[in-house]
Backbone as a chain_set.jsonl record, in Angstrom:
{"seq": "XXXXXXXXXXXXXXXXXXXXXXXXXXXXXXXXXXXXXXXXXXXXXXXXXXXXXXXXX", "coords": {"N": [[111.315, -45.656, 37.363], [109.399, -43.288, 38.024], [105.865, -42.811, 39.238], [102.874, -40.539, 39.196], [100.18, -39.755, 41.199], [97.094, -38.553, 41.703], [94.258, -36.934, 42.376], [91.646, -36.509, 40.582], [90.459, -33.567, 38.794], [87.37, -32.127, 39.004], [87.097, -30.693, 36.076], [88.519, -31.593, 34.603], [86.667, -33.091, 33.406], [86.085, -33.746, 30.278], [88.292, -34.888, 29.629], [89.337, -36.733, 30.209], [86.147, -38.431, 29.831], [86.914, -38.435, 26.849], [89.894, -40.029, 26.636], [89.387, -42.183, 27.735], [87.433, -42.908, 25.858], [88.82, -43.466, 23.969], [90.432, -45.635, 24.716], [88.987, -47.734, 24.939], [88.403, -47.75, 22.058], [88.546, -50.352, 20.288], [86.802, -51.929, 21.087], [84.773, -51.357, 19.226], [84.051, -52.834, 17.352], [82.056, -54.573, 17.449], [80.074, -53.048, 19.718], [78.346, -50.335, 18.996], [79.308, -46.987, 18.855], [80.065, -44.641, 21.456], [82.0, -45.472, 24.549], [81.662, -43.946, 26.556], [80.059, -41.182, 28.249], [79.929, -37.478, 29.202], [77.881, -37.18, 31.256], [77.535, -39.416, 32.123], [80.082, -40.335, 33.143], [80.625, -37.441, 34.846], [78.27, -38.819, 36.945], [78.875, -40.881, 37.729], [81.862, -40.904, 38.567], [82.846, -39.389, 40.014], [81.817, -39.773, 42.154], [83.214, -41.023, 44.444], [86.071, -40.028, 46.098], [87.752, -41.725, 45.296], [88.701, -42.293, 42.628], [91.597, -41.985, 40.917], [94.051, -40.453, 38.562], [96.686, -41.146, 36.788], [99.777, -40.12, 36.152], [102.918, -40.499, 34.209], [106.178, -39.69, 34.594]], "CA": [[110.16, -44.968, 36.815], [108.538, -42.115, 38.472], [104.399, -42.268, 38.858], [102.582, -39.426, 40.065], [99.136, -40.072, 41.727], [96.82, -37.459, 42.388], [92.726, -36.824, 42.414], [91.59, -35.997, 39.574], [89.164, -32.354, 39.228], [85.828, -31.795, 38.077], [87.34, -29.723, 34.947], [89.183, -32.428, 33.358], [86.247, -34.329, 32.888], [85.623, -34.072, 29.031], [89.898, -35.219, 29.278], [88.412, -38.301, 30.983], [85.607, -39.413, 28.349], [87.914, -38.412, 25.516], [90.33, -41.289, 27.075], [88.636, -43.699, 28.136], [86.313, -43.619, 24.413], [89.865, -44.106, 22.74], [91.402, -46.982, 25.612], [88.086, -48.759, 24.304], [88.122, -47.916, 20.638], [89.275, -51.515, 19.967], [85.439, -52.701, 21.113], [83.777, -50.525, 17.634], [83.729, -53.677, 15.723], [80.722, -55.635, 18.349], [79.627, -52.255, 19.915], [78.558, -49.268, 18.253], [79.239, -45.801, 19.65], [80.757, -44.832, 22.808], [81.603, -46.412, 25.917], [81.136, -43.462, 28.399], [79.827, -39.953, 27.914], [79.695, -36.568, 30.146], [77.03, -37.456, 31.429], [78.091, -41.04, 32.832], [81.506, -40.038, 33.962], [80.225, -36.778, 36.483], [77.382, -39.018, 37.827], [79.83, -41.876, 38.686], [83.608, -41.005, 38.882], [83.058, -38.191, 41.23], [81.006, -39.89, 43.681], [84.183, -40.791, 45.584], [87.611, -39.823, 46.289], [88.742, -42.793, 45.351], [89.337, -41.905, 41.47], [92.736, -41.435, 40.415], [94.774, -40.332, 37.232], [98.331, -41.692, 37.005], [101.192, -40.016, 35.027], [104.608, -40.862, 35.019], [107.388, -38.27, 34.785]], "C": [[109.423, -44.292, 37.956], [106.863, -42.216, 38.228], [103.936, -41.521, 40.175], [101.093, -40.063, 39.839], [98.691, -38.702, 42.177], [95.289, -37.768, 42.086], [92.453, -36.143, 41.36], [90.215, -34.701, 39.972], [87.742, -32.296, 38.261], [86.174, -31.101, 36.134], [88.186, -30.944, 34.017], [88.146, -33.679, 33.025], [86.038, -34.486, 31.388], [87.012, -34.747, 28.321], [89.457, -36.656, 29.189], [87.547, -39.142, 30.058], [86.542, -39.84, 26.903], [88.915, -39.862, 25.415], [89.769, -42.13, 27.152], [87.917, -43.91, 26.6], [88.003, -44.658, 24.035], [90.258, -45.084, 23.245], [89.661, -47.658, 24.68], [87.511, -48.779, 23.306], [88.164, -49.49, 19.692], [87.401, -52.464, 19.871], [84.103, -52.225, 19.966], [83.097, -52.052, 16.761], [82.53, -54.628, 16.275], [79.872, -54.452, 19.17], [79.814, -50.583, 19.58], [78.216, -47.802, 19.27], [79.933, -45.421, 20.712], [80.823, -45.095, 24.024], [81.711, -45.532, 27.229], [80.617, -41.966, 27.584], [80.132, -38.953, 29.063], [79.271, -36.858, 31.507], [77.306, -38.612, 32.72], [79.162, -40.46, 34.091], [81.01, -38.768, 35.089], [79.04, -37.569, 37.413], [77.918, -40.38, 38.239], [81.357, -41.678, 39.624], [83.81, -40.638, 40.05], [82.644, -38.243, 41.764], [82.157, -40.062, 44.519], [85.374, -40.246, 45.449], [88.186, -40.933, 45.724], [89.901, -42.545, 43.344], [90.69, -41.083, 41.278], [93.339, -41.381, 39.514], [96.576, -40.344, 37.705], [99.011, -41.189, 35.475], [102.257, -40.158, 35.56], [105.237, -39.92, 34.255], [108.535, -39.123, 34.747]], "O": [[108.859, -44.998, 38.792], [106.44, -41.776, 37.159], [104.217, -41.61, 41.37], [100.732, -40.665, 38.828], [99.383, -37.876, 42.772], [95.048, -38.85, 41.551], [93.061, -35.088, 41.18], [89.381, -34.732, 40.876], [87.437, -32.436, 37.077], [85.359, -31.188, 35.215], [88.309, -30.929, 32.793], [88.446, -34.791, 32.59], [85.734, -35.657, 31.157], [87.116, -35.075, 27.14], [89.305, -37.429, 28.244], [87.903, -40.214, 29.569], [86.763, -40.864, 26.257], [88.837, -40.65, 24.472], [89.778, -42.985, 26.266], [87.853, -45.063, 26.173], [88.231, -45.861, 23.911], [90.628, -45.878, 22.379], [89.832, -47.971, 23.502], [86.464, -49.399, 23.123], [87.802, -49.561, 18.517], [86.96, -53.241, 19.024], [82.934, -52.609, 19.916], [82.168, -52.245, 15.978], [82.069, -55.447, 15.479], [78.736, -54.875, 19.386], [80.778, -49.835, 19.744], [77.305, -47.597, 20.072], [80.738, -46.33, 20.913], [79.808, -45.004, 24.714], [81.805, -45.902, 28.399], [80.845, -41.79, 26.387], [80.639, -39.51, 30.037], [79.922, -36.831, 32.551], [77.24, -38.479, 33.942], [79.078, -40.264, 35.303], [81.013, -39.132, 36.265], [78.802, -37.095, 38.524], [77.321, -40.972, 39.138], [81.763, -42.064, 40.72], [84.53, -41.108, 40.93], [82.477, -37.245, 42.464], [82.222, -39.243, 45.436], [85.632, -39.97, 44.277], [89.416, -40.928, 45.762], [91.093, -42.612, 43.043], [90.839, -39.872, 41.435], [93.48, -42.548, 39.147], [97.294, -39.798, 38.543], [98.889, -41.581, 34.315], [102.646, -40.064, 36.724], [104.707, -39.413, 33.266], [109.664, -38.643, 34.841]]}, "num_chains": 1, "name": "protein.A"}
């Protein structure tokens, strides 16, 4: 198996909430609404370099 590592860009952030709501759609039934927004995600993710998105090929 092939994974590719790279830094993710400012432009895929609404890719980013979109994901992450649905990886924690499972928590709807004890908390209502969603578990990150816009908002959240550019005033954390992208403080460092360290954030990375992993696909495999």
């Amino acid at each position: 198996m092939n994974v590719k590592l790279r830094k993710v860009v400012a432009e895929e952030t609404e890719q980013i909430v979109a994901l992450t709501n649905r990886a924690f759609a499972v928590e709807r039934f004890f908390k209502a609404g969603d578990r990150t927004d816009l908002a959240q995600v550019r005033g954390t993710l992208f403080l460092t370099p360290r954030f990375l998105y992993t696909g495999l090929r």
